[in-house]
TORMIFI-749371 format. One line per 5 residues: number of its first residue (from 1); for each residue x, y, z of N, C-alpha, C. Coordinates in Angstrom, 2 decimals, always signed. Example, Ala and Ser with C-alpha at 12.3 -4.5 7.8 and 13.67 -1.06 7.14 Angstrom:
1) +13.19 -5.69 +7.80 +12.30 -4.50 +7.80 +13.20 -3.30 +7.80 | +12.85 -2.25 +7.08 +13.67 -1.06 +7.14 +12.90 +0.03 +7.87;
This chain:
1) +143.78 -53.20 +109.90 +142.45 -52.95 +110.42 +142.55 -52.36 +111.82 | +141.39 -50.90 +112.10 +141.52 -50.53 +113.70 +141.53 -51.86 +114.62 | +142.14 -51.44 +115.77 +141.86 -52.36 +116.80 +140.47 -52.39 +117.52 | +140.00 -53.29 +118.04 +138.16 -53.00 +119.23 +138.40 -51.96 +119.70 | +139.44 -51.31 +120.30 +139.38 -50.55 +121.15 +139.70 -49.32 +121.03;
6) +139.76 -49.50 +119.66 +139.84 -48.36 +118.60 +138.85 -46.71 +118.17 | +138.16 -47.75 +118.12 +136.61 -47.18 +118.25 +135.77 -46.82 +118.73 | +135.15 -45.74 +118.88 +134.99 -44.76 +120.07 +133.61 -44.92 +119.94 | +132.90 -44.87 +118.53 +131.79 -44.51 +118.86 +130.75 -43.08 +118.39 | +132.14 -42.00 +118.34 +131.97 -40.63 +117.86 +131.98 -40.55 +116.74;
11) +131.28 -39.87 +115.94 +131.23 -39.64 +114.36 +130.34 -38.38 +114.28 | +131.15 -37.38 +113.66 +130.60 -36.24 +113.31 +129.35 -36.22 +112.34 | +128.98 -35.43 +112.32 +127.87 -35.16 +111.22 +128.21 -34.40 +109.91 | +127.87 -35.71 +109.26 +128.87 -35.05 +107.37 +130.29 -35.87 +107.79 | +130.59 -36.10 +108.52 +132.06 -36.57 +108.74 +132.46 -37.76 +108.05;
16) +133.64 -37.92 +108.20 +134.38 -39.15 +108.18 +133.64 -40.32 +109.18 | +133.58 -41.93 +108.30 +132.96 -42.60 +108.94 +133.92 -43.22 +110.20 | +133.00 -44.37 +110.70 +134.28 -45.02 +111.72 +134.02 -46.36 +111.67 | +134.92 -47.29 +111.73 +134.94 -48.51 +111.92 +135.21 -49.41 +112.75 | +134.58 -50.55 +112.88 +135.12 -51.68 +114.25 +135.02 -52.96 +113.38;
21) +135.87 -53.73 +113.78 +135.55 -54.94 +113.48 +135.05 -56.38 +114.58 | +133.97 -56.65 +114.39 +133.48 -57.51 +114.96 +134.08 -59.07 +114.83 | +133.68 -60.04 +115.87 +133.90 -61.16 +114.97 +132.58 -61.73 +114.06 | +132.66 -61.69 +113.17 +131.86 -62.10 +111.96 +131.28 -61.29 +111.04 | +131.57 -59.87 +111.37 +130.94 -58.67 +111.23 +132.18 -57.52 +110.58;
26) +132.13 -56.85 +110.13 +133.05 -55.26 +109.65 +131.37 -54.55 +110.04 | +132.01 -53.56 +110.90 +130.85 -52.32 +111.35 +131.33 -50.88 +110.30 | +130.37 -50.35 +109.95 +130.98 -48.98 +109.86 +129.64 -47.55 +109.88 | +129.84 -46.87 +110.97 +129.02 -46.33 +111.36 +129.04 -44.63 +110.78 | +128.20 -44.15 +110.57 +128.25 -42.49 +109.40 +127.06 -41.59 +110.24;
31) +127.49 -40.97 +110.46 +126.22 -39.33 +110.91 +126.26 -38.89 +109.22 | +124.69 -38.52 +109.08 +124.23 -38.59 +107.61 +123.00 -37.34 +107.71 | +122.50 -36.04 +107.48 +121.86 -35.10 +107.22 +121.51 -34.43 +108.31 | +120.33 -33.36 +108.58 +120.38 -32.45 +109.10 +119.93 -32.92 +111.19 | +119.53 -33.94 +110.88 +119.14 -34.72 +112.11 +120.42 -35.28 +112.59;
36) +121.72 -35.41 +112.24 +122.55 -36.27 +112.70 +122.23 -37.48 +112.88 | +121.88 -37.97 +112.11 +121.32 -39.61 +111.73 +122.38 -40.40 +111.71 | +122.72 -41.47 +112.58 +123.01 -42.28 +112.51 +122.86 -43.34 +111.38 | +123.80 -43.89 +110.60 +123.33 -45.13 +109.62 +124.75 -46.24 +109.64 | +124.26 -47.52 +109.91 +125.62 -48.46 +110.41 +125.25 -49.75 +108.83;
41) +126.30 -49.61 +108.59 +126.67 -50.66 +107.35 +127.38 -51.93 +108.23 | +126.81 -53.07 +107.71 +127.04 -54.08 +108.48 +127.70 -55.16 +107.05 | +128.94 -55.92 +107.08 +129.38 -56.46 +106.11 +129.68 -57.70 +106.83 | +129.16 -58.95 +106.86 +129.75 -60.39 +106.48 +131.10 -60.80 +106.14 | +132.03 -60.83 +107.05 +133.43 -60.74 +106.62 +133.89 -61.82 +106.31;
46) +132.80 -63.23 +106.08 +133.09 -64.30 +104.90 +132.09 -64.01 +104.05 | +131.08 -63.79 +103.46 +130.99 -63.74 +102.69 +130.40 -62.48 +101.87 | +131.00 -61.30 +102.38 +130.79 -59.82 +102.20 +129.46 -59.38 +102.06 | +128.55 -60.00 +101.80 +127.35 -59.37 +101.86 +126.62 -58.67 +102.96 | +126.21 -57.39 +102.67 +125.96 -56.45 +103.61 +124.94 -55.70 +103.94;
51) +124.42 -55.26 +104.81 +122.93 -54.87 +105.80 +123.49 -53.67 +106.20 | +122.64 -52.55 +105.65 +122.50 -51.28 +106.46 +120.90 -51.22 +107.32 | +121.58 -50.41 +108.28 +120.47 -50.24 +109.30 +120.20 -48.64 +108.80 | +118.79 -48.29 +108.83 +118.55 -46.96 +108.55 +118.98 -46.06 +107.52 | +118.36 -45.89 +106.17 +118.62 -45.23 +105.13 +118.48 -43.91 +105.26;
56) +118.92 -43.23 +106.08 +118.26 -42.39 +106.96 +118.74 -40.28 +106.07 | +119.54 -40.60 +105.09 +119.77 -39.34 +104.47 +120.68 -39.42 +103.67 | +121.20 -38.94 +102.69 +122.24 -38.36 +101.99 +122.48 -39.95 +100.73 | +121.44 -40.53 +100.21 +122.00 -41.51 +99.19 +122.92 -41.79 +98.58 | +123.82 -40.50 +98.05 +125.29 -41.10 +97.36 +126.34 -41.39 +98.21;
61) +126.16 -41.03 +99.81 +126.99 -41.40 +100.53 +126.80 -42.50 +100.98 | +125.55 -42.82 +101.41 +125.32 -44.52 +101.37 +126.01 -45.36 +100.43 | +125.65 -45.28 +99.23 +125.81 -46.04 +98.43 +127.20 -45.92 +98.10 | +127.74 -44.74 +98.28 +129.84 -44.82 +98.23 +129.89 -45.83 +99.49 | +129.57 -45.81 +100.78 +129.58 -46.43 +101.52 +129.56 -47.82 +101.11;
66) +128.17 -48.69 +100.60 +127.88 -50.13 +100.39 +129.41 -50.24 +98.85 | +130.20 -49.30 +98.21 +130.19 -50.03 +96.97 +130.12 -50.89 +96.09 | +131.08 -51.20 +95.77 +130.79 -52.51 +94.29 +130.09 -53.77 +94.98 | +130.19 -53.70 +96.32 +129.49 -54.71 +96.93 +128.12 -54.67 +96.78 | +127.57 -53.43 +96.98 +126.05 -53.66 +97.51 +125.88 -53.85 +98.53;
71) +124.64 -53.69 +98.13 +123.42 -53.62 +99.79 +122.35 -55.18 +99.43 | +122.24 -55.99 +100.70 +121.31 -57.41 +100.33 +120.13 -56.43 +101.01 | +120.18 -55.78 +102.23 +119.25 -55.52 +102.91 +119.34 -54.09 +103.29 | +117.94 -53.42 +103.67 +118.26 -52.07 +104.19 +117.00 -52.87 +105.87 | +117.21 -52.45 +106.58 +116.61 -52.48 +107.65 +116.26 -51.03 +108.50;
76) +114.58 -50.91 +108.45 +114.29 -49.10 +109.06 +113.93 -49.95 +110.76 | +114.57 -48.82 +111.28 +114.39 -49.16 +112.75 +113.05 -48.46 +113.04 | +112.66 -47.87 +112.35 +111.48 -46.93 +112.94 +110.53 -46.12 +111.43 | +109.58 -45.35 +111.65 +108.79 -44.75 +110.56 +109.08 -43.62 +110.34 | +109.90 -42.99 +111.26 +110.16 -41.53 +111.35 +110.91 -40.95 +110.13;
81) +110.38 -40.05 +109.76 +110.79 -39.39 +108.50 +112.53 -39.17 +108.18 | +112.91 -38.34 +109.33 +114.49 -38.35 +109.41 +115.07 -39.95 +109.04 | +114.58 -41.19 +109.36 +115.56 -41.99 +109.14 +115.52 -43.12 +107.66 | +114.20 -42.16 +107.04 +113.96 -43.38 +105.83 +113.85 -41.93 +104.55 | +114.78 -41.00 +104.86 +114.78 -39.87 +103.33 +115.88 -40.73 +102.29;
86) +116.43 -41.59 +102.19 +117.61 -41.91 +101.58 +116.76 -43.26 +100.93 | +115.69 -43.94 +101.95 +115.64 -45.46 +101.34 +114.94 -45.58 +99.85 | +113.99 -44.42 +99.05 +113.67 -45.26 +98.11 +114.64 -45.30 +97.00 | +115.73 -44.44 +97.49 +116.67 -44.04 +96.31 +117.84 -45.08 +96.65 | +118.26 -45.37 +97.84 +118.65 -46.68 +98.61 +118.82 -47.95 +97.93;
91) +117.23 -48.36 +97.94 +116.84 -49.69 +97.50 +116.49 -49.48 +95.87 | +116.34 -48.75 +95.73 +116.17 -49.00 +93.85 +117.35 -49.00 +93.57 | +118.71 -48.06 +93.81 +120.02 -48.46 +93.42 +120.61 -49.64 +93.89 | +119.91 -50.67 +94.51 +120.74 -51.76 +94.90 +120.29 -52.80 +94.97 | +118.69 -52.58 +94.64 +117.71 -54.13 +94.68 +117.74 -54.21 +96.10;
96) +118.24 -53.82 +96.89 +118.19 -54.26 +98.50 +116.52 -54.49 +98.81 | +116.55 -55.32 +99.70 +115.31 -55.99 +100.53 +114.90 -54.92 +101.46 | +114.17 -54.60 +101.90 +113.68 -53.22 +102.81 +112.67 -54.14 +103.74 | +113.26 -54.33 +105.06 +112.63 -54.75 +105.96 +112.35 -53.34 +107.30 | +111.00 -54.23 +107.96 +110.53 -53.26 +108.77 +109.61 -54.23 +109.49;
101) +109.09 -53.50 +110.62 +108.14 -54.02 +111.77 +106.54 -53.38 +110.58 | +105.62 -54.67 +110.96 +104.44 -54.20 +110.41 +103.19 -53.05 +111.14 | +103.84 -52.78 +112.60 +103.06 -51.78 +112.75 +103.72 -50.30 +112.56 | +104.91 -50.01 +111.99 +105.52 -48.91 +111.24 +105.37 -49.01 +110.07 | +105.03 -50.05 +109.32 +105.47 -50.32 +107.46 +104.54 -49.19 +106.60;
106) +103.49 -49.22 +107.53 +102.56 -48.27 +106.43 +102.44 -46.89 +106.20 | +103.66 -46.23 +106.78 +103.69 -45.04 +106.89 +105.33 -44.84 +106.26 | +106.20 -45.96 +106.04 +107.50 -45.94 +105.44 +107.19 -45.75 +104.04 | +108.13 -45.04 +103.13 +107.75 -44.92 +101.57 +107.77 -45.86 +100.70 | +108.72 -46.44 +100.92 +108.72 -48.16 +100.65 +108.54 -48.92 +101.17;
111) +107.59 -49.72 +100.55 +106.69 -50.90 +101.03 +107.71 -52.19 +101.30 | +107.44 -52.64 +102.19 +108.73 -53.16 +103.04 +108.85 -54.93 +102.70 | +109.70 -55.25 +101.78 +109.64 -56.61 +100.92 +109.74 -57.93 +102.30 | +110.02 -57.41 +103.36 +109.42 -58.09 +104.54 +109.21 -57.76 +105.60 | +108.13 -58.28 +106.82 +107.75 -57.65 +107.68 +108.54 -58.70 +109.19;
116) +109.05 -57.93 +110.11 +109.54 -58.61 +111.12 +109.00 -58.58 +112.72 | +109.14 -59.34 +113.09 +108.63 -59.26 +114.74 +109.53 -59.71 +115.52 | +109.04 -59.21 +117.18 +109.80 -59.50 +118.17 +110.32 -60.67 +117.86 | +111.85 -61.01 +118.40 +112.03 -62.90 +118.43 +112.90 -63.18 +116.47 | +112.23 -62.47 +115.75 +112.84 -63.08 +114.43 +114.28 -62.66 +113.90;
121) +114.85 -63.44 +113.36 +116.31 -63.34 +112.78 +116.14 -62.41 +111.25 | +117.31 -61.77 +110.80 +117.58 -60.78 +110.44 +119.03 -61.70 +109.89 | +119.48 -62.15 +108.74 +120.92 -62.30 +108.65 +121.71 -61.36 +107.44 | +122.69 -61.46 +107.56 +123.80 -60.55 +106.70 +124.88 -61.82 +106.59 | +124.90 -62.43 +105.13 +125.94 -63.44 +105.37 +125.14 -64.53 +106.03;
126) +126.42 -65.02 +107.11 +126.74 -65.93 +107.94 +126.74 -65.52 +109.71 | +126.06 -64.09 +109.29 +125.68 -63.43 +110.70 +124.06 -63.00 +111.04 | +123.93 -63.52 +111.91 +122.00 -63.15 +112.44 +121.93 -62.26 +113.31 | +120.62 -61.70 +113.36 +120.76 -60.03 +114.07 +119.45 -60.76 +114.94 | +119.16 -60.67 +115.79 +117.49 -60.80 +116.57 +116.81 -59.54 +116.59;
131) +115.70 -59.72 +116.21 +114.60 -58.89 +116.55 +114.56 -58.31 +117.76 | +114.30 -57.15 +118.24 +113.62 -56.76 +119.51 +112.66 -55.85 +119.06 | +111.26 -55.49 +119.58 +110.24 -54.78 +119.16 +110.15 -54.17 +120.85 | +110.29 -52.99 +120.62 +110.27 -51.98 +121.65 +109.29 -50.91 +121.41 | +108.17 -50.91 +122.02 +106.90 -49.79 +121.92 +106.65 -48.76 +122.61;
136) +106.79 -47.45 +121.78 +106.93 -46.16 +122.89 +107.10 -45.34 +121.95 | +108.59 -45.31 +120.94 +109.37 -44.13 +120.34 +107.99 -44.14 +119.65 | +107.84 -44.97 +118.33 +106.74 -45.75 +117.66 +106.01 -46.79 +117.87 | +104.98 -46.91 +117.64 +104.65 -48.49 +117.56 +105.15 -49.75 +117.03 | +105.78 -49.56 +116.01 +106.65 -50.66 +115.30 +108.32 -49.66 +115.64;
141) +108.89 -49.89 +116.73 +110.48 -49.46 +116.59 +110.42 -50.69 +116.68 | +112.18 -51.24 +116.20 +113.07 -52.34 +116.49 +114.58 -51.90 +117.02 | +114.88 -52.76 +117.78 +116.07 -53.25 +117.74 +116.49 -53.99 +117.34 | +118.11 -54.41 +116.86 +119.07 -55.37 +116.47 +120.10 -55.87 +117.24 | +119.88 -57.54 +117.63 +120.65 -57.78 +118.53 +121.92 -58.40 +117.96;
146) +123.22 -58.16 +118.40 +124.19 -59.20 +117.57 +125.02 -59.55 +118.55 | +124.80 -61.33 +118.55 +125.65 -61.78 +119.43 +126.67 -62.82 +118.92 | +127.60 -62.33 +119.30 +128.59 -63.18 +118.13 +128.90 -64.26 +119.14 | +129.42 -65.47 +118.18 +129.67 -66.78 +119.22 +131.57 -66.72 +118.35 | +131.70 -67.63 +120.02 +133.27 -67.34 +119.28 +133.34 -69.03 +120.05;
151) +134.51 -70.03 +119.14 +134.87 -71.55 +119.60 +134.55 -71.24 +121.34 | +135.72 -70.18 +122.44 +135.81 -70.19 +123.65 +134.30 -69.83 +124.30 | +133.22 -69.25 +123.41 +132.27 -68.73 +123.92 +131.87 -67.90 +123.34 | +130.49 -66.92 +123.74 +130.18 -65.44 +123.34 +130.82 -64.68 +124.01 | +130.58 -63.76 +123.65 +131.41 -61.74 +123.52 +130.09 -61.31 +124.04;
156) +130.64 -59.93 +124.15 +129.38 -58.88 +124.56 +128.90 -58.69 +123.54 | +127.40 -58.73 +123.83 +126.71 -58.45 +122.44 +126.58 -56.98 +122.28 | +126.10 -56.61 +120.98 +126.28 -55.60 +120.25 +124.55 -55.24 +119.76 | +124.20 -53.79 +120.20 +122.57 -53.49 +120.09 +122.37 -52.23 +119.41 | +121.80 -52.37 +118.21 +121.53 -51.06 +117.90 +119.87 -50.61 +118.04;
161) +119.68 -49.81 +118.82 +118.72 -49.05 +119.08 +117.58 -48.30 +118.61 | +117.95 -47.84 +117.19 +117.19 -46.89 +116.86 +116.91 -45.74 +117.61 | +115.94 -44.94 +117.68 +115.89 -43.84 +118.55 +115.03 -44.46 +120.00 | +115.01 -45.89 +120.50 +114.67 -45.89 +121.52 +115.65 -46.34 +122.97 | +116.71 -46.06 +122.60 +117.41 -45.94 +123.87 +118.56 -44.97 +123.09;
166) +119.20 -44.12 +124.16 +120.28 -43.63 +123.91 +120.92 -43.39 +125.26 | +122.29 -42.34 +125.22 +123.10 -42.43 +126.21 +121.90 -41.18 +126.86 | +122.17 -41.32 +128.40 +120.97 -40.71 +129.19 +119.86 -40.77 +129.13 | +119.22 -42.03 +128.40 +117.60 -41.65 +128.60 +117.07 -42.49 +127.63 | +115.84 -42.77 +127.50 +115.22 -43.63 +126.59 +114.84 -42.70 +125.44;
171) +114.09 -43.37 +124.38 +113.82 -42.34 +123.27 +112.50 -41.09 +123.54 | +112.57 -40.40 +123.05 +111.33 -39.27 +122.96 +109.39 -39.63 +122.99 | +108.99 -39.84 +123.83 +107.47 -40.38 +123.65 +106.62 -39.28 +124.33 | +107.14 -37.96 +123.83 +106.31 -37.13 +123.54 +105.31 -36.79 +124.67 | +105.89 -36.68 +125.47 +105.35 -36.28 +126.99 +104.33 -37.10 +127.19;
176) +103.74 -38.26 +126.55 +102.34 -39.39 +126.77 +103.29 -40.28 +127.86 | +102.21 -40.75 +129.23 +102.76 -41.08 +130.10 +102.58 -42.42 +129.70 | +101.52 -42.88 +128.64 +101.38 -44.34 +128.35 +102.64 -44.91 +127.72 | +102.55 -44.09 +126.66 +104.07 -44.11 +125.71 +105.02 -44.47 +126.45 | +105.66 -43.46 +127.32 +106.88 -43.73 +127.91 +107.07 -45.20 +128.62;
181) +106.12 -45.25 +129.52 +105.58 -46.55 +130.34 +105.81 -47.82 +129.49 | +105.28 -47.79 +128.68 +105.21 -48.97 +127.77 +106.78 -49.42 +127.34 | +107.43 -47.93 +126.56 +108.56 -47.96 +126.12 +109.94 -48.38 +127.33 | +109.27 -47.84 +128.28 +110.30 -48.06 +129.73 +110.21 -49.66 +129.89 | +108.76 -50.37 +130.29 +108.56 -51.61 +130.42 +109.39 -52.66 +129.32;
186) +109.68 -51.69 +128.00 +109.86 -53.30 +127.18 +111.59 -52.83 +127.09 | +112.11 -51.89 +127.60 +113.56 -51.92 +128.01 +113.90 -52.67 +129.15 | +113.46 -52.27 +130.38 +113.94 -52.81 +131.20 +113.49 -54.64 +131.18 | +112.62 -55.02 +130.11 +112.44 -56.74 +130.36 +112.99 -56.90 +129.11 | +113.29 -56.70 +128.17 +113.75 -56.99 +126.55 +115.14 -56.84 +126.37;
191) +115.79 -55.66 +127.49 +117.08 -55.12 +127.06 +117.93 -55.49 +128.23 | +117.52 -54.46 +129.34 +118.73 -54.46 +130.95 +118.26 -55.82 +131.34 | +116.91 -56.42 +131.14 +116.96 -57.88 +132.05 +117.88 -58.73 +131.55 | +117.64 -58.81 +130.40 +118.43 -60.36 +130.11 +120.29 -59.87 +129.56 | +120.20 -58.66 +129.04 +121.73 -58.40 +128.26 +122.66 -57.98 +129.60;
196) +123.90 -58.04 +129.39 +124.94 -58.01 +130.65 +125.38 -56.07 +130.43 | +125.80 -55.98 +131.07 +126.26 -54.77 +131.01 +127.31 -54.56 +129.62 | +127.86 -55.38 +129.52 +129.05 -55.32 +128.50 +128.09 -54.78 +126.85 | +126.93 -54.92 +127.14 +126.29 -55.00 +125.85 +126.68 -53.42 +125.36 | +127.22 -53.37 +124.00 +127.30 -52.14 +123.52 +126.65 -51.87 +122.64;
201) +125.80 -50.47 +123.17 +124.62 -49.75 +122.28 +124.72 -48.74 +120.86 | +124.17 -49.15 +119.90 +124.59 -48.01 +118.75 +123.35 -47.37 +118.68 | +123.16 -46.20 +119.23 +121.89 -45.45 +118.80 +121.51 -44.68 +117.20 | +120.60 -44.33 +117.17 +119.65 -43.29 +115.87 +120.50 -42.37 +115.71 | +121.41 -41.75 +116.28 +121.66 -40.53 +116.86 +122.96 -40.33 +118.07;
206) +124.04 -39.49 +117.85 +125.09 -39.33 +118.45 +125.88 -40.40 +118.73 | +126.47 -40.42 +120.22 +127.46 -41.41 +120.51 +126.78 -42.66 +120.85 | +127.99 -43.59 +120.48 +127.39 -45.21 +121.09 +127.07 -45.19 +122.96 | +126.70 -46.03 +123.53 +127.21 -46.22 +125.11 +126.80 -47.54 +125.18 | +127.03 -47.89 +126.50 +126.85 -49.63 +127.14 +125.75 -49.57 +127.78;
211) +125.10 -50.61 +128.21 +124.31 -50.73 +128.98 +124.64 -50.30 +130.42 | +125.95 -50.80 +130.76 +126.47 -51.14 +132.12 +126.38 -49.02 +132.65 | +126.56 -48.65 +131.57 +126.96 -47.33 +131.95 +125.27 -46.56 +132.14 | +124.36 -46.96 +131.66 +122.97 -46.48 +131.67 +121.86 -47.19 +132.67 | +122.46 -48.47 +132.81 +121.91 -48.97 +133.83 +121.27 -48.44 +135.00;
216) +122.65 -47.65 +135.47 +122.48 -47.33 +137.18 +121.10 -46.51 +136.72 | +120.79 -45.69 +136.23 +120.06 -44.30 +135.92 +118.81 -44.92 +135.57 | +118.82 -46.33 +135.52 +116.95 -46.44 +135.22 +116.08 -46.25 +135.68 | +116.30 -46.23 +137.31 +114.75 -45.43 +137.98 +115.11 -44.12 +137.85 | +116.26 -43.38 +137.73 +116.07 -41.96 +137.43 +114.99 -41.66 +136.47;
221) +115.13 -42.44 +134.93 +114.65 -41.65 +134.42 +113.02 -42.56 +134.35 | +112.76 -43.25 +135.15 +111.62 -43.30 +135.49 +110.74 -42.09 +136.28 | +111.58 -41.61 +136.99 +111.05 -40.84 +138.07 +110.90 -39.58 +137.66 | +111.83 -38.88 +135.97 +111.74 -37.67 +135.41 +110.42 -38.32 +134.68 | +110.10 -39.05 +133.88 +109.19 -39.30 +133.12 +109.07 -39.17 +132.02;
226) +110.82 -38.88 +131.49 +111.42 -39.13 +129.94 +112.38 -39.30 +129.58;
């Protein structure tokens, strides 16, 4: 198996996937159609059952992805068209559960077999993801928090984003100064307040980054206004 430090983060589009292994967790992260979509397969490494985040394009590669295993869950970070072209073909090949935030659900193609909010657990296995509800990209985006506990303690936790944070900048809110505002407010109290720098980010889209590394730049991109 790669080593942690193995893993960069980078994954082409159409490419070869990449992998990390967590503790409690096997990651494996794929750039998937014409958006460079991000989609991260999450596997239970006792008891293999596995959670993709974002069905977001190309179905037979997903599903080579989940194989003989399956999919328990698909989880949409957002309503946006680019990241849910793969799910109804997704979840009918796999029975998977299709969760979503209820102020995105009604505009996703599949009707979402549960609805989640800020604060609620998300598990895969013997591993729990937390809710974060971040308002700006969409009204219903989420995040996924994963904090693994280990006997000596926790690790840096592990955040995937959706399209509302990425490396340089928060997500797209469409030049609305409310949008951004809102979306800025529930980062800096939901995300940089309480997570340490070590926290490593998997975005919608391109490379991973840390908090610690985006940090410094938060009143920057307050002060651009996107």
């Amino acid at each position: 198996m790669p080593a942690l430090d193995a893993y960069t983060g980078h994954v082409d589009q159409g490419g070869a996937a990449a992998t990390r292994e967590l503790p409690g967790l096997h990651l494996t992260k794929v750039s998937v159609g014409d958006f460079d979509n991000n989609c991260y397969l999450l596997r239970c490494t006792e008891t293999g059952e596995q959670l993709l985040i974002d069905a977001a394009n190309d179905a037979p590669r997903l599903l080579e992805l989940a194989g003989p295993a399956g999919l328990a869950t698909v989880v949409t970070s957002h309503r946006h068209w680019d990241h849910v072209q793969a799910l109804e073909a997704v979840t009918k090949a796999t029975g998977a559960a299709s969760i979503a935030h209820p102020d995105d659900a009604p505009e996703i193609p599949v009707p979402p077999t549960r609805l989640v909010s800020d604060g609620d657990e998300i598990t895969v296995g013997r591993a729990s993801l937390r809710v974060i509800h971040l308002v700006g990209h969409t009204a219903g985006s989420i995040a996924l928090l994963y904090e693994p506990e280990l006997p000596g303690g926790s690790i840096a936790p592990h955040l995937f984003t959706g399209d509302c944070l990425f490396p340089g900048g928060p997500g797209n809110t469409e030049k609305d100064p409310q949008r951004f505002a809102t979306l800025m407010d529930d980062l800096e109290r939901k995300v940089f307040g309480p997570l340490p720098d070590e926290t490593w980010v998997y975005p919608g889209h391109g490379d991973d980054t840390t908090l610690g590394k985006e940090r410094p730049h938060v009143f920057e991109w307050r002060q651009r206004g996107w």
